[in-house]
C-alpha positions in Angstrom: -22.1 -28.2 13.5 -19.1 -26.1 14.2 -16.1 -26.4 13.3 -13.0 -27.1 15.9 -9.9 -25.3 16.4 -6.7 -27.3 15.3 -4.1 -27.5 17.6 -0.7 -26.6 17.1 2.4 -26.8 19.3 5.5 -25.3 19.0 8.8 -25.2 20.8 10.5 -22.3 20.1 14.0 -21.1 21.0 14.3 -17.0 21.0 18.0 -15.4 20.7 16.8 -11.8 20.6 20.0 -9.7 20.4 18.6 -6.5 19.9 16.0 -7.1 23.5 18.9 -9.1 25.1 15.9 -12.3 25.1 16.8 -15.1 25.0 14.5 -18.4 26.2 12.8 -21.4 24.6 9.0 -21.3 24.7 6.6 -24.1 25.0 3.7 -22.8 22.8 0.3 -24.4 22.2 -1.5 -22.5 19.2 -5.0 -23.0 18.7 -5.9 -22.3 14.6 -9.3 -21.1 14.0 -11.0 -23.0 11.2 -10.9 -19.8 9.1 -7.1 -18.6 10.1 -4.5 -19.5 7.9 -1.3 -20.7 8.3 0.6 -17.4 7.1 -1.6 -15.9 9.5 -1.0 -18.2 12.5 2.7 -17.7 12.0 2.7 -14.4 11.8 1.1 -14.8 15.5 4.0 -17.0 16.6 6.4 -14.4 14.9 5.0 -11.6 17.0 5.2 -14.3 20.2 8.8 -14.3 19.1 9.5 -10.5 18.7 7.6 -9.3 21.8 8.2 -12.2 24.0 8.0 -12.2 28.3 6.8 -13.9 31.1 3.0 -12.5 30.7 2.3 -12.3 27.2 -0.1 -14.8 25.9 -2.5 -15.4 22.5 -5.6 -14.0 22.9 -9.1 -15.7 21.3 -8.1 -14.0 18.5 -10.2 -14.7 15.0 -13.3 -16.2 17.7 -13.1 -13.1 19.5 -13.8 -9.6 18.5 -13.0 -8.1 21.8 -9.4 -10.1 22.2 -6.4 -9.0 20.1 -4.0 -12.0 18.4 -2.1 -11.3 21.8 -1.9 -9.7 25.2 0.3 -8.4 28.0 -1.6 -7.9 31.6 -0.5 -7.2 34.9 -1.9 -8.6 37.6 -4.3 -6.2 38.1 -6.2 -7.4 34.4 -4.8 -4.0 33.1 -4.2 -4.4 29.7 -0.5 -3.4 29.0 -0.1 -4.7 25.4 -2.4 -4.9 22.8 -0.7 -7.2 19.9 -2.9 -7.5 16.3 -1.7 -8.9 13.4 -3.2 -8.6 10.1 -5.3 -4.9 8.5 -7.9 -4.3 11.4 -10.1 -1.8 10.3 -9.9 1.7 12.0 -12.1 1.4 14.8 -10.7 -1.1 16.2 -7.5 0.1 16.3 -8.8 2.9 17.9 -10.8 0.9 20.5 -7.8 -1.0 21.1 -5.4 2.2 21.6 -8.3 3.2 23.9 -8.3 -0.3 26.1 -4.5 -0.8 26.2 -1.1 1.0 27.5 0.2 -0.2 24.4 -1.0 -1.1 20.8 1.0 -3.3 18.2 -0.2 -3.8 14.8 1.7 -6.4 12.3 0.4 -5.8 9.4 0.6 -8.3 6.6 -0.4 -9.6 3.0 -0.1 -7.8 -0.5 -2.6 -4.8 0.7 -0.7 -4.3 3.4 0.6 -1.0 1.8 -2.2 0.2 0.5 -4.5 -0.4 4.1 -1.1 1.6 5.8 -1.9 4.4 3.2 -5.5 4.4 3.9 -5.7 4.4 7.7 -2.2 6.4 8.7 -4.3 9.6 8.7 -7.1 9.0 11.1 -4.5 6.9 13.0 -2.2 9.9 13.3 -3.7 10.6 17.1 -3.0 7.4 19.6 0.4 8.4 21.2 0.2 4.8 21.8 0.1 3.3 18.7 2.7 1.0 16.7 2.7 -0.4 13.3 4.8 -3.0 11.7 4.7 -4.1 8.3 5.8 -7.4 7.1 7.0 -8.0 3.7 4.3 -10.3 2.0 7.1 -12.4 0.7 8.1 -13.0 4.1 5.0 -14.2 5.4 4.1 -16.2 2.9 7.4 -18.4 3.2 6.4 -18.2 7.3 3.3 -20.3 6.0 5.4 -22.8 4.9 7.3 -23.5 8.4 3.5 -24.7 9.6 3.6 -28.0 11.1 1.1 -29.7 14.0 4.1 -30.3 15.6 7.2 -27.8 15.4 10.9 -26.9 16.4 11.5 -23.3 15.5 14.3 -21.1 16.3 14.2 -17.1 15.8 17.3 -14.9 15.6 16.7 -11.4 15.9 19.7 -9.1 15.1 19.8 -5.4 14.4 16.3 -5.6 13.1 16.1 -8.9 10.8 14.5 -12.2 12.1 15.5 -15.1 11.3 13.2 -17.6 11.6 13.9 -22.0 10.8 13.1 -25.2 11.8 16.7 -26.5 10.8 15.9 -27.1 6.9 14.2 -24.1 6.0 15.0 -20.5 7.0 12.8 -17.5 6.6 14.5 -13.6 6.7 12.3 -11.0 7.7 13.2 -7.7 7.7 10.1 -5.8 9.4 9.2 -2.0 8.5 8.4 -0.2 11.1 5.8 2.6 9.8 4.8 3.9 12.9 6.0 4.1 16.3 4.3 5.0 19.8 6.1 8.3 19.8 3.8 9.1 16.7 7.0 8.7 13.8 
């Protein structure tokens, strides 16, 4: 028998200073049986730092052809392409292949080392932009996991601050790549 997804919902209150966003998000988050909660966080993090009207979590983990989130218009065109995690290359590449835009928050101690690894045949997609997380970061980020949360992100000059009014996690993201191919 197959496991179910557990749900988790989230209210969460954006003051993006450096986007000039700033809105509070109902959020239902469906956890895969296999995702973890650093890794589910890091999904509402990147909710948080790309946040609109049409962006919504893809299938994710049950879904090799759906990224952790997505941006269409309302034609189905795919306009952002959010992963999080160390996709391997050809994904990435199918991905920079099926979307306007691509968005990669990588994560977890190899994080480095995959960045090193892939950054050459990754040099190509004008399209393409990777963020690393500090593994510190997320890892704290796990620990904000409830079924039921309250969460409030600051973003200012590049840090994110994320809480849920007792605990606050500061994440400074490195940016390693950009979509004009830095």
């Amino acid at each position: 028998m197959a496991l179910n997804a557990t749900i988790f919902k989230a209210e969460l209150t954006i003051s993006d200073m450096d986007r000039g966003h700033y809105a509070t998000h109902a959020l239902v988050l469906a956890r895969h049986p296999s995702e973890t909660d650093e890794r589910m966080m890091v999904r509402l993090l990147a909710f948080a730092l790309n946040a609109g009207d049409a962006l919504e979590f893809g299938k994710g983990l049950s879904s090799e052809d759906e990224p952790a989130l997505w941006r269409k218009d309302l034609t189905g065109r795919i306009e952002l392409w959010i992963d999080v995690g160390l996709p391997d290359e050809k994904s990435v590449r199918k991905a920079c292949g099926r979307a306007d835009q691509v968005l990669i928050y990588a994560y977890g101690r190899a994080a480095e080392r995959w960045w090193q690894d892939l950054k050459g045949g990754l040099a190509r997609p004008d399209n393409l932009t990777v963020v690393e997380l500090p593994a510190e970061a997320t890892q704290s980020l796990a620990g904000l996991a409830q079924r039921t949360m309250r969460l409030q992100c600051t973003v200012q000059d590049g840090v994110v601050w994320l809480t849920d009014g007792d605990t606050t996690v500061e994440i400074t993201p490195l940016l390693r790549r950009d979509a004009r191919g830095a």
